[in-house]
N, C-alpha and C positions, 0 to 999 in steps of 0.2 A: 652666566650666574647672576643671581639678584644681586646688587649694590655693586656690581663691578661697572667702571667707567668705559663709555663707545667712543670713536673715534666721532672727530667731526666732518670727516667728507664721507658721503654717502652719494653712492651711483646707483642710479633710479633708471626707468624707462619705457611701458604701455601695456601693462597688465591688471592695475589693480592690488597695492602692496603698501605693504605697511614703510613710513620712516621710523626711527627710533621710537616704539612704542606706538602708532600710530598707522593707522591703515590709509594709504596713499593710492594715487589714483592710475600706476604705470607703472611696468614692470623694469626687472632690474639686470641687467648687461652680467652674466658669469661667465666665470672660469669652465670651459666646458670640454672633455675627455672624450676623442675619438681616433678610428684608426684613421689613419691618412695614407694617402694614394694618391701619385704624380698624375695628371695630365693636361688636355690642353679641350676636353669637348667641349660644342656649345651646345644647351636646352635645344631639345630637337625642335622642329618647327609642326604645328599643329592648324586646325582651323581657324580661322575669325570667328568669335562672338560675341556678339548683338551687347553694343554700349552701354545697357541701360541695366545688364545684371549679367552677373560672372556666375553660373553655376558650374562647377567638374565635377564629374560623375565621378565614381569609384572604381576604381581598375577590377576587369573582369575575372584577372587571370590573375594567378602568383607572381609577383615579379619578385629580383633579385636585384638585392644591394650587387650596383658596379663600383663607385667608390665614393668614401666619406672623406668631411674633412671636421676642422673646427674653428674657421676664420671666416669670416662674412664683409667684404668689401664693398661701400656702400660709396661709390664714383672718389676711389681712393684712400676711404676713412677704414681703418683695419678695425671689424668689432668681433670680438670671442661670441663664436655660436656654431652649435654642430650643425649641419648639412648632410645631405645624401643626395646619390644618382641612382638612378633604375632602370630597367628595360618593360618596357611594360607595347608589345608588340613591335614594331618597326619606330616607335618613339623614346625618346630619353628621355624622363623625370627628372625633376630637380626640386626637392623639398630640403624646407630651414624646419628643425625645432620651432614649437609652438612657441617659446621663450627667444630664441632665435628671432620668430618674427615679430614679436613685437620689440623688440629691442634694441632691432634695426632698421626696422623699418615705422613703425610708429602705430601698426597693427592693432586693436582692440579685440581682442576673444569676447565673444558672444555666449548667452547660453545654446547648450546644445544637450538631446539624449538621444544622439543617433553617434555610432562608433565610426562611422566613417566619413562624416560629413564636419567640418568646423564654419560656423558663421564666425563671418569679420566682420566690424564697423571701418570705412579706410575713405576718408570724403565720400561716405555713402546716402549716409544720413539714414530714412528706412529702407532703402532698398539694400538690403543684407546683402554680402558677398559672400560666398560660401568656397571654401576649400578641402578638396581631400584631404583624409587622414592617411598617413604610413608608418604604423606603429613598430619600432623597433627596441625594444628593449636594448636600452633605456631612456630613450626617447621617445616623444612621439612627432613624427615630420610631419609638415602641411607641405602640400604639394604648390608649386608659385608658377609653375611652367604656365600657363594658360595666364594669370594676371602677372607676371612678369612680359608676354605678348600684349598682351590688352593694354596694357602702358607705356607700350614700345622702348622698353628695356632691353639692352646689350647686355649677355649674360657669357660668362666661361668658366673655366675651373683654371688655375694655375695654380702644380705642387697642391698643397694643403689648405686653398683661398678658395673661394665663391667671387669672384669679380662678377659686382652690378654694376654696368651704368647707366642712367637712365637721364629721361630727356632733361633738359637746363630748364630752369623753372627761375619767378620772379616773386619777391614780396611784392605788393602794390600801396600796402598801408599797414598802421600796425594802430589800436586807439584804446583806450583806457576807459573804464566806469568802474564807477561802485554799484556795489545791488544790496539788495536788503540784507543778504546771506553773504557778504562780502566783498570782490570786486575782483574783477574780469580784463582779459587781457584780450583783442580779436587781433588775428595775424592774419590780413590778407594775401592770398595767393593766387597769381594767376593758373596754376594746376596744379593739379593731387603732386607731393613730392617726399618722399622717405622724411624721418626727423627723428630726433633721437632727443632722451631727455636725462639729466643729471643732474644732482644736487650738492654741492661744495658748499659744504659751512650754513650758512643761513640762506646762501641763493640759489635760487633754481634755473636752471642753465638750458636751453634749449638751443638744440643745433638742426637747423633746416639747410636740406640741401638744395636750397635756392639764394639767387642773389639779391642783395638790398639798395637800390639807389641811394648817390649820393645824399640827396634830399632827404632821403628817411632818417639816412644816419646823422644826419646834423643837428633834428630832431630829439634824436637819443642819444649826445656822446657819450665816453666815459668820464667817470668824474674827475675831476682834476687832484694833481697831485695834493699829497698832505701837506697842511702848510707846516713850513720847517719851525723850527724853536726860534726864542729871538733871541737877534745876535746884537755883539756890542762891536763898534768901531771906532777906534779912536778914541772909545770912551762914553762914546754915546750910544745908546740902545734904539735901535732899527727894531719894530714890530712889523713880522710881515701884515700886509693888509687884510682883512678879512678877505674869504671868497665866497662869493654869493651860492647858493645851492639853485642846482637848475629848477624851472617850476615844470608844475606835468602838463606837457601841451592837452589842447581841448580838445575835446572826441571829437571825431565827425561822423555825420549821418551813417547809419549802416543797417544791412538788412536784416530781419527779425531774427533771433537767434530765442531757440526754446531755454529760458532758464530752470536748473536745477531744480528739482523739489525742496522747500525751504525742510532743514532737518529741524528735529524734534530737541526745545531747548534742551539744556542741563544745568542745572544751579551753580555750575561751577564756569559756566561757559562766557568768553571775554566780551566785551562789547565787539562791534566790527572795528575795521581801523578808520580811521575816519578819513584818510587819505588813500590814493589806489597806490602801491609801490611804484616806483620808476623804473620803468627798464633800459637797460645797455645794450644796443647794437652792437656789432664788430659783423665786418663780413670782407672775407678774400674769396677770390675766384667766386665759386658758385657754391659758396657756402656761409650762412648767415649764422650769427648767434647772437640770442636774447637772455642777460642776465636780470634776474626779475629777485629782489631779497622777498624774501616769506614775510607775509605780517604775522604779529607773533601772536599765539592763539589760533591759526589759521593754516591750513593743509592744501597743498597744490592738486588736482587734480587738471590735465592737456588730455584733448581727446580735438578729431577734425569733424568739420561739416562740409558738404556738400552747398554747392547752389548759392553763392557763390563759394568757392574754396578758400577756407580758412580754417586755422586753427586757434581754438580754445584753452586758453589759459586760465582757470580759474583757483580762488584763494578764500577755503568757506573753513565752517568746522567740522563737516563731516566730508569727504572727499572719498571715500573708499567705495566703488562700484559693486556691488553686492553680485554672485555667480554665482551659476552652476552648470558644471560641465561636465557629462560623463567623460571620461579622459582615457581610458581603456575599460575592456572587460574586469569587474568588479572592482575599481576605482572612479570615485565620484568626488569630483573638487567642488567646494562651496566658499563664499563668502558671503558675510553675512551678518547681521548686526541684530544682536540676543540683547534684549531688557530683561533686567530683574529690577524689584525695587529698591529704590535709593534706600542706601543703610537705616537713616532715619526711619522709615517710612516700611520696613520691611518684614513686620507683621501682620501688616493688610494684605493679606493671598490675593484679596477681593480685586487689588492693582493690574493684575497681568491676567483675569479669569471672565475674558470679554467686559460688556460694559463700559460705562466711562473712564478714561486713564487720563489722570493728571502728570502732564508732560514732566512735573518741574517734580514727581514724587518716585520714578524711575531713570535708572542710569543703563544709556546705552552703549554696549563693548562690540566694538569691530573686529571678527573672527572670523581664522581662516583656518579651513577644515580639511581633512581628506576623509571621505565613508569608504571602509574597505569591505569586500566581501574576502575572507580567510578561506570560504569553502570554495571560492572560486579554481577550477583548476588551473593549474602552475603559478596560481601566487603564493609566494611564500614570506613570512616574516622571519628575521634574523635578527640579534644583536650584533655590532658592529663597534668597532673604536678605530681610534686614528690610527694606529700603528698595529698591524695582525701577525708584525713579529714580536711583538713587546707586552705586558700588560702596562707599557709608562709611555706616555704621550696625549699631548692635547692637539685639534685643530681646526678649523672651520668645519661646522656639520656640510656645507657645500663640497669641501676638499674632500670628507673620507666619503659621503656618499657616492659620489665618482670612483675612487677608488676603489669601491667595492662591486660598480658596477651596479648599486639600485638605482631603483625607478623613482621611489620616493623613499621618505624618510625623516625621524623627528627628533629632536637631541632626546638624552633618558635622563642616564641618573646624574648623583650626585660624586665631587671629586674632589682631590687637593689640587690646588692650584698653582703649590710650590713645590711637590714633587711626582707633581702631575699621575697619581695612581689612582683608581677609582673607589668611592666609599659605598660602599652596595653590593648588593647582587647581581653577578653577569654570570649564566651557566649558558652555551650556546652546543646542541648538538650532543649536551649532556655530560658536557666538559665545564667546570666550575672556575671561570678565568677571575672571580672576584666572590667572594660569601657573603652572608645577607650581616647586617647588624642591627641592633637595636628596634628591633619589631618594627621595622617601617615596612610602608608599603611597597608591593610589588605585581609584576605582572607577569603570570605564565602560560605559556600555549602550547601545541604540539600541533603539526605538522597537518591534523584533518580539520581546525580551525576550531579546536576549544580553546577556551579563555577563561580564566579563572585570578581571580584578585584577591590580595588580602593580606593580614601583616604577617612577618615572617621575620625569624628570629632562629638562632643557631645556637645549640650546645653541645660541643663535643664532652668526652668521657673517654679518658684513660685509662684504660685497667695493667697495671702495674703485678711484673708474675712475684707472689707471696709477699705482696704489700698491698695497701689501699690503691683505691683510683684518683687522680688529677682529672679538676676540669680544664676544658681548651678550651676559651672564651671565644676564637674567630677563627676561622681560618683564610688563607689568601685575600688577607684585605689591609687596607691600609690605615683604616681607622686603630690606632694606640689605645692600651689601657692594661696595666700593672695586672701579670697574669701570665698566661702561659696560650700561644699562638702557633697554628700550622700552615704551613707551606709548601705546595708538591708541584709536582713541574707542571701543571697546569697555568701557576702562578708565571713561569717562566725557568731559565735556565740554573739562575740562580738568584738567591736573596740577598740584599743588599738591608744591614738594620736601620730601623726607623727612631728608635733611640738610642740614647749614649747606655754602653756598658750590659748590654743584653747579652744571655747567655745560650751561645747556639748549640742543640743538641741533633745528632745527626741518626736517623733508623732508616735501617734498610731490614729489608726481610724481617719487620715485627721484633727488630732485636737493635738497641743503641749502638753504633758502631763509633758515634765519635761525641768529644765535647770541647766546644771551641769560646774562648772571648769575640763577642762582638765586638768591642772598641769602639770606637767615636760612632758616632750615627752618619751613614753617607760614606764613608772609607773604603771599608772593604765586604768584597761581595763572597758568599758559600755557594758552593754549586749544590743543588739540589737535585739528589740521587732522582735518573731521570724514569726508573721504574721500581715496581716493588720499595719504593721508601719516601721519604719526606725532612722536612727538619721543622724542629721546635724551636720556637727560640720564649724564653723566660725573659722578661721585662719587670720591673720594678725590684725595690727594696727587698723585695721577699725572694730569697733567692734557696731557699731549704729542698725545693724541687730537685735543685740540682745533685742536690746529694742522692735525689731515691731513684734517679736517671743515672747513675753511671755507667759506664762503658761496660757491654755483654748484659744490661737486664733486658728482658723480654717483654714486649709490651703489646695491647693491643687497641687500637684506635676505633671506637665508635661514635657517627652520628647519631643525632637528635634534634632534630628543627621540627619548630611551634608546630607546624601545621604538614603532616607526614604523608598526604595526599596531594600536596602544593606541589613536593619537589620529584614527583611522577611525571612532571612535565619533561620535553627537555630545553623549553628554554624559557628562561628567568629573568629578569630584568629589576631591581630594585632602585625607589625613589622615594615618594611618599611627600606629604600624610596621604592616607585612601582619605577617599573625597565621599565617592559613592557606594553602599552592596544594596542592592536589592529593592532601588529606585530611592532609596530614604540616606538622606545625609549623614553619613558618621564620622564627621570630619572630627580629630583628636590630636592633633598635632605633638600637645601637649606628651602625651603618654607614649609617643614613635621620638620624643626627646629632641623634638626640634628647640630654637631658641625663641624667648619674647619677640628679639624684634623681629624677627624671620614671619614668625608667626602675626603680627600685626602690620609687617610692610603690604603696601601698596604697591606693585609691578604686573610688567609683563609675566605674564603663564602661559605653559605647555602643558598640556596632558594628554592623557589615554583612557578610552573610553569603550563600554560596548554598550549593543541599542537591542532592545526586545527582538529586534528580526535576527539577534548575532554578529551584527556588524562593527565590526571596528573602528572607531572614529579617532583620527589623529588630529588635535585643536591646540591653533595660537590663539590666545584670546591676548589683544592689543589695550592700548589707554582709552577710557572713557571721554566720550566725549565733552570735551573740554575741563578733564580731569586725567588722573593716576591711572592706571592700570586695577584690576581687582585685588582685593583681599583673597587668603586664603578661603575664607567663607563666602564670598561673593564667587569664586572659580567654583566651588561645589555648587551655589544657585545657578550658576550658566551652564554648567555640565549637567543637572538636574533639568534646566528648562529645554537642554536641547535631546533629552531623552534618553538621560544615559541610564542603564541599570547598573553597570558598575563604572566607577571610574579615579584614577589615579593620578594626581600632581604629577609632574616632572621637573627636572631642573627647569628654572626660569630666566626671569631679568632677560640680559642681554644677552643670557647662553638661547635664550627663546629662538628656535630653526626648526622652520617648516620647508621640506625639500620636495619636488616634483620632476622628473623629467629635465633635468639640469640647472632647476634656477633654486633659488628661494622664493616662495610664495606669500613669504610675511613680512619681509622687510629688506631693502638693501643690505647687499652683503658684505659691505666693508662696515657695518652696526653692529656683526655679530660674531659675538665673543666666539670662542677656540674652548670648546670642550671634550669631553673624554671619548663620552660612547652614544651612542644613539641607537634607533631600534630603525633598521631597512626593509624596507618592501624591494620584493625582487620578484620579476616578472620570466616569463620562457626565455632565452637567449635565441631560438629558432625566430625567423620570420614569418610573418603573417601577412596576407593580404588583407586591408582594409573592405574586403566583399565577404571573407569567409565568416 
């Protein structure tokens, strides 16, 4: 949600993802849901090949999941990531999640538009490694068997684990620079070796499973204790001594290393630091770590090179690796960095429409995208929330997308956050788990891949037998307001009131059958007749309803929502303000009765989008380069510039979750808040071979 506060340890790790508001340069270690199966096989054994490029072909034939797990053991290190075994002829397959592999092993995704082939970067430098795909909803595997050989890795399965181990490796050097765009960390290695990366607080944690001579490490200790308060003795006051801060040894000579494309200023953007950060060694056994603090204004991107082996530790202001990856049939992952122009400056079209572009007159936003095709067959989109027994509950858009078993996934709407009920529209399957409010925006589709957007607003109408009719202001929602409100077991079992002193009226079969006090707000709960009836409950001062509802009158309940072709769909999803209809900005914030500051903050944005071809575009757009995050009006210029014809806000801030194939694609997942519902892609549950 915008303005809600993130934790400060954030776990990071070789994909290309956002830190808090911020698109970072490595992907991030989840919590990951699979079936698990005891045993003891190893990776079958395969041919040698040739040193200088890892290609695997793509299995000819169908093969069959033998067993899953969801722990990935990296020479002892326990890290959450799904796994699979196969048969694929007389040989066993062993593939990690694409999130999996770089998370554990230090892996870089490549672009790729082929469905069965994934390019890696992995101490390669250009010469691409490429890995099968084995697409499983809802993941997708990369196949390691042939470069877990090639590496001469010891591989098994025990219980529920992937045990790797692979060969004992050495730092050699580790040296420091600044560069124009920031400064630079080189980790000498005597050969290619797993790494894994992490961010706690302000420093960036790198853990190489290789060892660090004593020599190095004396070079980088850790710092010394705080000095203590002064004390008195005796009467007399002992200051401890100062302690000298260590200084940053001198680089030494090292091989050419390609530096970064310098990024395109921002008026907001900090100077560099004028110092390279210090880093901490620490290393046991055959495992090293470099704590490196963030200079502030500046974003980590690690990635390795080849020739000599080493890893890359850099600290610039733009760090987030731009992608595109077909990622299954009709799902296309991008990242990606959309200029509009700078607010000042943002009636010059002339800025972004070729021609010359002054750097310091646009602002660039790192975004991470899913392009969906709907008409794709067996993809289907769903509304989803944390609890599918309840309509109350919040929690990681990571947790319920697992839970529900999607492939990917994006938070949606809006909620309370103190008794966690949703404030929107959610109809899933043509069941109404929450009703629309307040003409905000919303998004509806059906099942053949139409998509229709717009604001959407509710009035029910009571007709009362030989009296007038009552209006129903909402029904099954949690938004309050002095009036009269319905509730059917769609809502749930029963209702529980949201204010003090509300008057519950109970119909079943289109006749009142009961009239009850509400009492305190939160106490006690009415069970809502669970077919053929509902309950009413009357809120505020005006309580005269209650008299023309007594017990035995007849009554009958009619909708009316704004827009009576909107809710033909059957599934709904409400958030808002609408950004986009019909390529032209109609952003209104104002009149869908959002608030001032809501409306004028600067934050992280979600939204939902379609593209002249019909595609579905699910976008995090992150913080500006070395600035805030966008304006509500700057989110409709970036959803306008990347070709939306229609498109919709969603909840934001730190509820901001973009989901893929088990990880978060837009920022570590201990940054992002516990929200209500989000909107799921779900893919065939059957298996596929990556040839068909």
């Amino acid at each position: 949600m915008i303005g809600r506060t993130t934790p400060e340890t954030k776990t990071v790790g070789g994909l290309g993802l956002f830190a808090p508001g911020r698109l970072i340069a490595f992907s991030l270690p989840s919590a990951i849901a699979a079936s698990l199966y005891a045993t003891n096989v190893p990776i079958g054994a395969v041919a040698n090949l040739p040193p200088s490029r890892l290609v695997v072909s793509a299995p000819k034939a169908s093969p069959q999941i033998n067993r899953q797990g969801s722990q990935v053991s990296i020479n002892g290190r326990t890290l959450a990531a799904a796994w699979s075994q196969w048969q694929r002829g007389k040989s066993v397959r062993t593939g990690i999640s694409d999130a999996g592999v770089a998370q554990t092993l230090g892996v870089e995704l490549l672009n790729t538009g082929d469905l069965t082939k994934q390019p890696i970067q992995w101490f390669s430098g250009a010469n691409r490694l490429i890995l099968a795909t084995f697409p499983v909803a809802p993941y997708r595997y990369l196949d390691i068997t042939d470069f877990a050989l090639k590496n001469g890795w010891q591989t098994q399965i025990k219980g529920n684990t992937l045990l790797i181990t692979t060969k004992p490796a050495r730092l050699a050097d580790v040296q420091q620079s600044l560069q124009p765009w920031g400064s630079r960390l080189v980790v000498d290695l005597d050969r290619p070796t797993p790494w894994q990366v992490t961010q706690q607080g302000q420093n960036l944690v790198v853990t190489i499973n290789a060892a660090a001579p004593p020599a190095l490490l004396q070079r980088f200790p850790p710092p010394p204790p705080e000095p203590k308060p002064e004390t008195e003795v005796e009467g007399i006051r002992n200051p401890q001594p100062p302690i000298p801060s260590p200084q940053p040894p001198v680089p030494n000579p090292q091989s050419p290393i390609p530096s970064p494309q310098p990024p395109i200023p921002s008026p907001q953007s900090p100077a560099p630091n004028p110092q390279p950060p210090i880093p901490v060694l620490e290393s046991t056994q055959n495992q090293t770590t470099i704590r490196v603090p963030i200079p502030a204004g500046l974003y980590p991107r690690v990635f390795s090179l080849p020739s000599p082996n080493r890893l890359l530790i850099d600290f610039q202001p733009e760090a987030m690796v731009e992608r595109d990856i077909l990622w299954a049939e009709g799902i296309r992952w991008k990242q990606q960095y959309v200029a509009i122009p700078h607010q000042s400056s943002a009636k010059d079209s002339s800025l972004l429409d070729g021609g010359s572009v002054n750097p310091k007159s646009i602002d660039r936003f790192p975004v991470a995208s899913l392009t969906i095709n709907l008409r794709q067959r067996g993809l289907t989109l769903k509304p989803i929330w944390s609890n599918p027994n309840s309509v109350a509950g919040i929690a990681p858009l990571l947790r319920t997308a697992q839970l529900w078993q999607a492939s990917a996934a994006i938070n949606a709407g809006f909620f309370n956050r103190n008794n966690q009920l949703p404030l929107g529209a959610i109809k899933r399957d043509g069941r109404w788990l929450s009703g629309p409010i307040l003409n905000r925006g919303a998004i509806a589709w059906n099942d053949a891949g139409e998509v229709k957007m717009g604001r959407l607003s509710y009035q029910g109408v009571l007709d009362i037998e030989n009296s007038s009719s009552l209006p129903v202001l909402f029904f099954n929602s949690a938004y309050v307001k002095a009036g009269i409100a319905l509730y059917s077991s769609e809502w749930g079992g029963a209702y529980t009131p949201l204010t003090d002193n509300e008057i519950i009226v109970v119909v079943q079969n289109n006749q009142v059958t009961n009239q009850l006090p509400g009492g305190i707000a939160g106490k006690i709960s009415f069970p809502i007749p669970p077919q053929n009836g509902y309950l009413l409950t009357i809120r505020g001062k005006e309580t005269s309803p209650a008299g023309i509802l007594s017990v035995g009158t007849r009554v009958r309940m009619n909708e009316l929502f704004s827009q009576p072709d909107f809710v033909r769909y059957p599934q709904i999803v409400g958030a808002g303000p609408l950004l986009v209809q019909n390529r032209q900005i109609v952003l209104d914030a104002k009149a869908e009765q959002f608030s001032d500051a809501f409306i004028k903050e600067a934050a992280v944005r979600s939204a939902i989008a379609t593209t002249a071809s019909g595609q579905l575009m699910m976008v995090a757009i992150h913080n500006r380069t070395g600035g805030k995050g966008p304006t509500l009006a700057e989110t409709a210029q970036i959803m306008q510039q990347m070709g939306a014809v229609e498109a919709l806000n969603l909840d934001g801030g730190s509820s901001t979750s973009l989901y893929l194939g088990g990880q978060l694609i837009n920022r570590p997942p201990t940054t992002a808040a516990r929200v209500h519902n989000g909107l799921g892609l779900f893919r065939p549950p059957g298996l596929r071979s990556p040839s068909n």
